[in-house]
C-alpha positions as CSV (number, residue, x, y, z in Angstrom):
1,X,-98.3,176.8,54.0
2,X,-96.1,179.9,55.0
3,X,-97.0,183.0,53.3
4,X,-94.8,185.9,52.5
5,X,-93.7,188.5,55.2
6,X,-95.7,191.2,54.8
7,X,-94.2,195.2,55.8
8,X,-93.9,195.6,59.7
9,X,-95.2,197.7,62.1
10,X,-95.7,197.4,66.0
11,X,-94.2,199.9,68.7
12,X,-91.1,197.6,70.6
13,X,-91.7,197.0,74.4
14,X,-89.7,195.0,76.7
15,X,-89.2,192.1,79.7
16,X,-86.6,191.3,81.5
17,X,-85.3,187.8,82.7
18,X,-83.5,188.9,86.5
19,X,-81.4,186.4,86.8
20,X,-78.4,188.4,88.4
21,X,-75.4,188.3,85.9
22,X,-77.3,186.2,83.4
23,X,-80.0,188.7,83.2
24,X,-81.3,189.4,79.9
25,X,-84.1,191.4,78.1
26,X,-87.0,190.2,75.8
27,X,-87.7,192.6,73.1
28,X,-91.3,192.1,72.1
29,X,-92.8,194.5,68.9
30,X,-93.0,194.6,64.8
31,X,-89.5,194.8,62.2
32,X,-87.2,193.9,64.6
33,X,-85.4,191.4,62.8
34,X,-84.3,193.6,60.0
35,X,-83.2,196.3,62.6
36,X,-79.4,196.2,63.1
37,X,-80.3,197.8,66.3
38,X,-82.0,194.6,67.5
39,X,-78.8,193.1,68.1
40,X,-76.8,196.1,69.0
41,X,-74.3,195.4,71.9
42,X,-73.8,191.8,71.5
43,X,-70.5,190.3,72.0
44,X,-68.2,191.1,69.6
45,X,-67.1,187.9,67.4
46,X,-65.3,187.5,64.3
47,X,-67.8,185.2,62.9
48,X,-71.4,184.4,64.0
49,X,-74.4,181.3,63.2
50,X,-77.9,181.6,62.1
51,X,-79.6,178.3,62.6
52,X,-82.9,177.6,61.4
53,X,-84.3,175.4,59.6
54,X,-85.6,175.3,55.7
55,X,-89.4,176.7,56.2
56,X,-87.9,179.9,57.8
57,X,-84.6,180.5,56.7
58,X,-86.1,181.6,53.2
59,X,-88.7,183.9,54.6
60,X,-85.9,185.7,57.4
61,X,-82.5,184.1,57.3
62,X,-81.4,187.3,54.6
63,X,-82.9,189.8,56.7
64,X,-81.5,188.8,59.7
65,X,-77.8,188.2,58.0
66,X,-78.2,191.5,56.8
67,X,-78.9,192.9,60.4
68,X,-76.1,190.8,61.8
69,X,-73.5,192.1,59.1
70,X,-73.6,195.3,60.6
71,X,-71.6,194.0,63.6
72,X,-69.9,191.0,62.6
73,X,-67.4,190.4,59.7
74,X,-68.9,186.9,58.9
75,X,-72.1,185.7,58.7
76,X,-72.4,182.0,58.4
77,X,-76.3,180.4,57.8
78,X,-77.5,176.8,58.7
79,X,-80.9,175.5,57.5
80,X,-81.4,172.4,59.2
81,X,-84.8,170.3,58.7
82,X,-87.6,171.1,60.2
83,X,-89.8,169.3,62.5
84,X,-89.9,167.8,65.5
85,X,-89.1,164.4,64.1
86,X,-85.1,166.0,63.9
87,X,-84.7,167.2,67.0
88,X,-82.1,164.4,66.9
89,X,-78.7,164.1,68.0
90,X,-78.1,163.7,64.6
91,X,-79.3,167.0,63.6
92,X,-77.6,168.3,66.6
93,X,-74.4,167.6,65.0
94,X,-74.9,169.6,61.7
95,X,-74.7,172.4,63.9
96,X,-71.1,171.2,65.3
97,X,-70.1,170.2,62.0
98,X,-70.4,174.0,60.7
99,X,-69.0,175.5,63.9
100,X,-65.6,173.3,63.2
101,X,-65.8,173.6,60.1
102,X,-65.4,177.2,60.3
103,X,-62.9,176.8,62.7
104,X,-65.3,178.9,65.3
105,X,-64.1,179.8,68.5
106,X,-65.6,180.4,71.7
107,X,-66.2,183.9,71.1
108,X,-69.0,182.6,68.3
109,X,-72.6,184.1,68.5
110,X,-74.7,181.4,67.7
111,X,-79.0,183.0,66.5
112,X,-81.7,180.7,66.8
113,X,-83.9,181.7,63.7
114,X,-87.2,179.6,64.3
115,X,-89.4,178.0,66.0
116,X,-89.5,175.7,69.8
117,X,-87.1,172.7,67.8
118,X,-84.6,175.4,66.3
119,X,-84.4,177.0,69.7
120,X,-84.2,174.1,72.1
121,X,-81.2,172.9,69.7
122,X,-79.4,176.1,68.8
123,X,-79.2,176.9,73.0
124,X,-78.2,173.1,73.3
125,X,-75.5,173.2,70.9
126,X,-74.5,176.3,72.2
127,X,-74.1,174.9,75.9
128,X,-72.4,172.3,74.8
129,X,-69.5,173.7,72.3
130,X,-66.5,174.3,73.9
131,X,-68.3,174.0,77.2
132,X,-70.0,177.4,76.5
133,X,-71.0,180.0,73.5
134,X,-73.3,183.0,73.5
135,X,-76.1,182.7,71.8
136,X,-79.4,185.0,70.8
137,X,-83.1,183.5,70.3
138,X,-84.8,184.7,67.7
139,X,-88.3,182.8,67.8
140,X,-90.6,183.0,65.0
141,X,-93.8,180.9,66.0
142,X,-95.8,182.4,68.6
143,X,-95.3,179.4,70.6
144,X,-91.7,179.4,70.7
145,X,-92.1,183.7,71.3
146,X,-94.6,182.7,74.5
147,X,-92.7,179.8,75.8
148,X,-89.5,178.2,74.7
149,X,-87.4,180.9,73.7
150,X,-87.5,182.5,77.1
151,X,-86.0,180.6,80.4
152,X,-83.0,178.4,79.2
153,X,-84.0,175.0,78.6
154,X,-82.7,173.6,75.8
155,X,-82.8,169.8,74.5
156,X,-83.4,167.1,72.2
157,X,-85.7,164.3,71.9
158,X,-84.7,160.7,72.6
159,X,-86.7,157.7,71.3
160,X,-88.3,157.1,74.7
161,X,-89.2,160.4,76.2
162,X,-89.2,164.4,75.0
163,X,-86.4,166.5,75.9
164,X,-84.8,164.3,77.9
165,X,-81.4,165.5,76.7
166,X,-80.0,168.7,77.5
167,X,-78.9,172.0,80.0
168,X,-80.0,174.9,81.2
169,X,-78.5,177.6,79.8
170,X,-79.6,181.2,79.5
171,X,-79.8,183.1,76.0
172,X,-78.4,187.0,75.7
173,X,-81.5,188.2,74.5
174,X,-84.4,187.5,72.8
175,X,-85.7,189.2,70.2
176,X,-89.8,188.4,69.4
177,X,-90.5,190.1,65.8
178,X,-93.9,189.9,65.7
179,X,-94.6,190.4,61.8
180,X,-93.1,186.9,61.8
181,X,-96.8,185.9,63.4
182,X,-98.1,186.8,59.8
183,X,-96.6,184.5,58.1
184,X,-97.4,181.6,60.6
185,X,-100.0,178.7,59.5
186,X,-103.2,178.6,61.0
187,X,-102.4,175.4,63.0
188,X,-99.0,176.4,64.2
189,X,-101.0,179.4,66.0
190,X,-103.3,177.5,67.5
191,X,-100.5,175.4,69.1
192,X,-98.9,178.5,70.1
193,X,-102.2,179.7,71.9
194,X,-102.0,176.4,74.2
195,X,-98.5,177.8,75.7
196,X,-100.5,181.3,76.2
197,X,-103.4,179.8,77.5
198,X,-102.2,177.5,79.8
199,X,-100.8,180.7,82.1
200,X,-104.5,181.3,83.0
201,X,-105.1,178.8,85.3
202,X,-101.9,178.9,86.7
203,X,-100.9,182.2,87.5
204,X,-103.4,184.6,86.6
205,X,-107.5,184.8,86.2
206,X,-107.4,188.5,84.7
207,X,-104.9,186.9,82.2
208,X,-107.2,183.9,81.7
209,X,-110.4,186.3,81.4
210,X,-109.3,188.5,79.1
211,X,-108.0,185.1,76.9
212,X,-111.6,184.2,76.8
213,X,-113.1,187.9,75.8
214,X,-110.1,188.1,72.9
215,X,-109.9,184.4,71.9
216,X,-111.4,185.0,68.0
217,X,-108.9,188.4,67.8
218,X,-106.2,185.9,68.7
219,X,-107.2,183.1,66.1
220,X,-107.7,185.8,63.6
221,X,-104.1,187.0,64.2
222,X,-104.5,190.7,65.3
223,X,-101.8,192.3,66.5
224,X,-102.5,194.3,68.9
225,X,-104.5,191.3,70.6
226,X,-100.9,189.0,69.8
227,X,-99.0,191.8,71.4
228,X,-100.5,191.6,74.9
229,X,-100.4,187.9,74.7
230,X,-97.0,187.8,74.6
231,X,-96.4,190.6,76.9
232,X,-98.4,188.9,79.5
233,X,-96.8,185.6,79.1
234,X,-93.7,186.3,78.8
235,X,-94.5,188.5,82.4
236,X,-95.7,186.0,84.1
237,X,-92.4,183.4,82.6
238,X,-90.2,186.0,83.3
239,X,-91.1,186.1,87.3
240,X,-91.4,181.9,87.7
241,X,-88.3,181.8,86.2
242,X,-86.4,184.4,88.0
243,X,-87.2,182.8,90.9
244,X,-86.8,178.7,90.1
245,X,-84.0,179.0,87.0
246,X,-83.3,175.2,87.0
247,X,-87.1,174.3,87.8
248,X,-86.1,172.8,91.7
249,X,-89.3,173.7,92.4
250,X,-91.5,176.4,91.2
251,X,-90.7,176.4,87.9
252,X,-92.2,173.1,87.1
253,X,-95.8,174.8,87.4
254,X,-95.2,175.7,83.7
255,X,-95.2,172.2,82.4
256,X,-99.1,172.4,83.6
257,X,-100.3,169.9,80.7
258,X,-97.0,168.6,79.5
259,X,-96.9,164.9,81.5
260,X,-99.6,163.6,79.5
261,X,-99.0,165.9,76.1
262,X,-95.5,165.0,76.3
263,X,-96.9,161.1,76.4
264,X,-99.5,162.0,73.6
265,X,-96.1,163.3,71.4
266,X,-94.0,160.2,71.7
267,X,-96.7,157.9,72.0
268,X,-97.9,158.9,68.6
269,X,-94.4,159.9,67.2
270,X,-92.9,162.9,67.5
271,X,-94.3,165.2,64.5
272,X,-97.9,163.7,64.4
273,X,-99.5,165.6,66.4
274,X,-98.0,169.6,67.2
275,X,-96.3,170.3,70.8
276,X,-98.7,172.6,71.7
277,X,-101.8,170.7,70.4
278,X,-100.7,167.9,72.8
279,X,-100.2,170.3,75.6
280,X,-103.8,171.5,75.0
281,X,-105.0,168.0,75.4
282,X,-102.9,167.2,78.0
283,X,-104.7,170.4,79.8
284,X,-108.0,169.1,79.8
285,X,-106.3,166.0,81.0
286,X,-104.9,167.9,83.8
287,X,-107.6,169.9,84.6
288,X,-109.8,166.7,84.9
289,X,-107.4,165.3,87.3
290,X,-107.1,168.4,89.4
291,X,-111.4,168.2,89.7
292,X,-111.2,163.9,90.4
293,X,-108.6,165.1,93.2
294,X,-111.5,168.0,94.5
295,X,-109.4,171.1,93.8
296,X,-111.4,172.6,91.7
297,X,-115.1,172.1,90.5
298,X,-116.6,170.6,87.3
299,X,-117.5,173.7,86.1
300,X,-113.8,175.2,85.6
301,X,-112.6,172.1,83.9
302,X,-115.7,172.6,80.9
303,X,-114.4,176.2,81.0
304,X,-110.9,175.5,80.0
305,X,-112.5,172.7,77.9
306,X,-113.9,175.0,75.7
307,X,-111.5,177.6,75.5
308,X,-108.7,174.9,74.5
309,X,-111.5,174.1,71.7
310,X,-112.5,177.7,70.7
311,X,-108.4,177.9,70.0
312,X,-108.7,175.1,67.3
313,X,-107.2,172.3,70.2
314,X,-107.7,168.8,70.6
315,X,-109.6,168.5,73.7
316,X,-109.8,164.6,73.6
317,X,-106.5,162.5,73.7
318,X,-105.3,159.1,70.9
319,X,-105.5,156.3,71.9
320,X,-101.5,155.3,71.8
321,X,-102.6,151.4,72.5
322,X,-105.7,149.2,71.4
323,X,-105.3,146.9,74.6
324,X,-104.4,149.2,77.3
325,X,-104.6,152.6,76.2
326,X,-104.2,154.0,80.0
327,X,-101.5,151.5,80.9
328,X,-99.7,152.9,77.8
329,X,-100.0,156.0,79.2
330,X,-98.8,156.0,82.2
331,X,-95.6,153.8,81.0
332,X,-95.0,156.8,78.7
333,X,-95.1,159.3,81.7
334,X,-93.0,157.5,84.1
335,X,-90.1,158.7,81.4
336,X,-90.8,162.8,83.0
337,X,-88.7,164.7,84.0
338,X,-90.8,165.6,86.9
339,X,-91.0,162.0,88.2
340,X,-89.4,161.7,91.0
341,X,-88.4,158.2,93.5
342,X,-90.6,156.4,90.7
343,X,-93.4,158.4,91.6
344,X,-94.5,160.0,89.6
345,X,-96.1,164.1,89.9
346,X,-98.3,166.2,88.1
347,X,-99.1,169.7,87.3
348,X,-102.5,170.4,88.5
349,X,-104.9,173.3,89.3
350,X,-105.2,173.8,92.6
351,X,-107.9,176.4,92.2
352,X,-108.6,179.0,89.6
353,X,-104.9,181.0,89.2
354,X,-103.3,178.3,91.5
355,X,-100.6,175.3,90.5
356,X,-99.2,172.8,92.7
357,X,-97.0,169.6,91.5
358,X,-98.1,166.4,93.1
359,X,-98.9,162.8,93.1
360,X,-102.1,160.6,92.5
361,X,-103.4,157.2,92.7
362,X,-102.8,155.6,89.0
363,X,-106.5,154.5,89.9
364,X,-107.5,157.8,88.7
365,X,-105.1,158.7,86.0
366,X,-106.6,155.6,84.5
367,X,-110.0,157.1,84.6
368,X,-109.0,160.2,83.6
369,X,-107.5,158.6,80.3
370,X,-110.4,156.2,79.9
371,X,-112.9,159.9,80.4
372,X,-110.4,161.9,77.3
373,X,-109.1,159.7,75.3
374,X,-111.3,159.3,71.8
C-alpha cells in the first residue's frame, strides 16, 4: 500500500538534457510539487492536464493543481487506471477524450503525475494531439525519476511486444519531488533500484561501487542516499542521451537487461511481474551472456548477481513455456526493438563500465535461459 505524504525537505539541484533547442532541465530535491515555482516559466496556456492515474492522483493530484493554478486559468485532472496492464490504446484515448472534450488547443500543457505507464502515455498522447503539445513529467516512483521520465520515449504496450507503439518526443522539464519516494511501496523501490543499478556496469564502476557500499540506505529509503542516486543516473542518462536522442546507436546501451526482461513482462503478462523486476532478471541474464561470450569473467556476473538480490530482485527468470521455455524466449525477443535484419542484438557488458549491442549464437541464449530460468 501507499502511505501518506509526509512534510518535505531536500535542497533542489539540477541536470540538464542538451539537446540544442529541445534542451531542458531535471529538477531533482524535496517539496517541489507544491512549489508554484516548480513550474514557473512554462508556456502560457489557457487550460492545462494532469494525468495520472488513481493510486497517485489522491496522494498529489491537489497539490500539484494547486501549484499549477498559479499560472494557468484552468486546471483539468485525469485519473486513469493504473498498471501496466492499461498501457493500452484504449486508455490512451481517455486522455484524447478529455483534451476534446475541453475543446483544448495546441497551446495545452499536458503533466504526467506518476509513475513509468503515466509518463510513457501522457508524452505519447502529447506527441500525437494535434501533431504536437507541450508537456511536463512529473514522475513519482523512483523508477520512472531514474529512468523513464528523462530522454523522450514515450509508448504503449501491444499484445505482442512492450512499447512497441510510440515517438520520441522531448518533455519541458522534469520535475523529480523526492518526498514522493516516501510514500512509495517497498516493491515499487526495488524495481526502481534495477533502472539505477543497471548504470554500473555500463557507464560507470565508481557509480556501481558506491551502489554496493549504500545498497541497505537505498532499500531503507534514505534520502540523502536516494538523492545521489538519482543525481548520478539521471548524469550519466543525461549525457547517452544528448548524444544518441533517437537511440541510432548509443543510446540503446540503456536497454542493458531489457531484451530478455521485456520477454519476461509479456511472456508472463504485462502486470505480473514489475518492469524493473524483470529488467533485474533480465541483467543477470545479460550479464551471463556477456561472460559465455568471454567479455567479462565469472566473477563480475555473481557480483551483479547479488547486488540485483540484495535490492529485493529476481535474479532467476519464469519459465513462460513447459515445453520449450528457451524457444519461448527467444520468439518473444525477436519482437525488440533492437532487432535488426532478423537478427537479433543484445546489450551486453563488455567489461566492467563498458556496453556494446551485438549479436550471438541462439545456441547460447538457449543455455543462458536453460542456466536462469527457475
Amino acid at each position: 500500500m501507499y502511505a501518506t505524504p509526509e512534510t518535505p525537505s531536500r535542497p533542489n539541484s539540477q541536470v540538464h538534457i542538451e539537446l540544442a533547442e529541445r534542451s531542458y532541465p531535471i529538477a531533482i530535491g524535496g517539496a517541489l510539487i507544491q512549489a508554484s515555482e516548480s513550474f514557473a516559466n512554462l508556456p502560457k496556456a489557457s487550460q492545462v492536464l494532469i494525468v495520472s492515474n488513481t493510486t497517485v492522483a489522491p496522494l498529489y493530484a491537489e497539490q500539484l493543481k494547486t501549484a499549477l493554478l498559479q499560472h494557468y486559468p484552468k486546471v483539468h485532472v485525469l485519473e486513469l487506471p493504473d498498471g501496466e496492464v492499461f498501457k493500452t490504446w484504449e486508455t490512451l484515448n481517455l486522455i484524447f477524450d478529455v483534451l476534446l472534450q475541453n475543446e483544448c488547443d495546441r497551446k495545452t500543457v499536458l503533466f504526467a503525475l506518476g509513475g513509468g505507464v503515466v509518463g510513457d502515455m501522457t508524452g505519447f498522447a502529447a506527441a500525437s494531439y494535434m501533431r504536437g503539445v507541450p508537456f511536463v513529467q512529473v514522475p513519482t516512483t523512483l523508477l520512472a525519476q531514474v529512468d523513464s521520465s528523462v530522454g523522450g520515449k514515450t509508448a504503449i504496450n501491444h499484445p505482442l511486444g512492450k512499447n512497441m507503439v510510440g515517438a520520441f518526443y522531448q518533455p519541458l522539464r522534469v520535475v523529480c519531488d523526492l518526498d514522493t519516494l516516501k510514500t512509495l511501496p517497498a516493491r515499487e523501490l526495488s524495481a526502481g533500484l534495477a533502472e539505477v543499478i543497471k548504470y554500473g556496469p555500463i557507464a560507470d564502476m565508481a557509480f556501481l561501487d558506491w551502489i554496493e557500499l549504500h545498497i541497505s540506505d537505498l532499500m531503507a529509503g534514505d534520502s540523502d542516499a536516494l538523492a545521489k542516486a538519482i543525481q548520478r543516473s539521471c548524469e550519466i542518462k543525461a549525457e547517452v542521451v544528448g548524444q544518441d536522442e533517437r537511440e541510432s546507436g548509443l543510446r540503446a546501451i540503456l536497454n542493458f537487461g531489457h531484451t530478455f526482461g521485456h520477454a519476461i513482462e509479456s511472456g508472463m503478462g504485462y502486470g505480473k511481474w514489475l518492469h524493473g523486476e524483470a529488467v533485474g532478471c533480465g541483467m543477470v541474464m545479460a550479464a551471463e551472456l556477456s561472460q559465455r561470450l568471454g567479455l567479462i569473467e565469472p566473477g563480475f556476473v555473481q557480483r551483479l548477481k547479488h547486488l540485483i538480490q540484495k535490492a529485493g530482485l529476481p535474479v532467476a527468470g519464469p519459465i513462460l513455456s513447459a515445453t520449450d521455455n528457451a524457444g519461448r524466449y527467444l520468439e518473444l525477443m525477436r519482437v525488440d526493438k533492437k532487432t535488426e535484419a532478423g537478427e537479433l542484438r543484445f546489450v551486453l557488458i563488455d567489461g566492467p563500465g563498458r556496453a556494446v549491442v551485438r549479436s550471438a549464437p541462439d545456441v547460447l541464449v538457449r543455455q543462458v535461459i536453460e542456466v536462469c530460468c527457475i
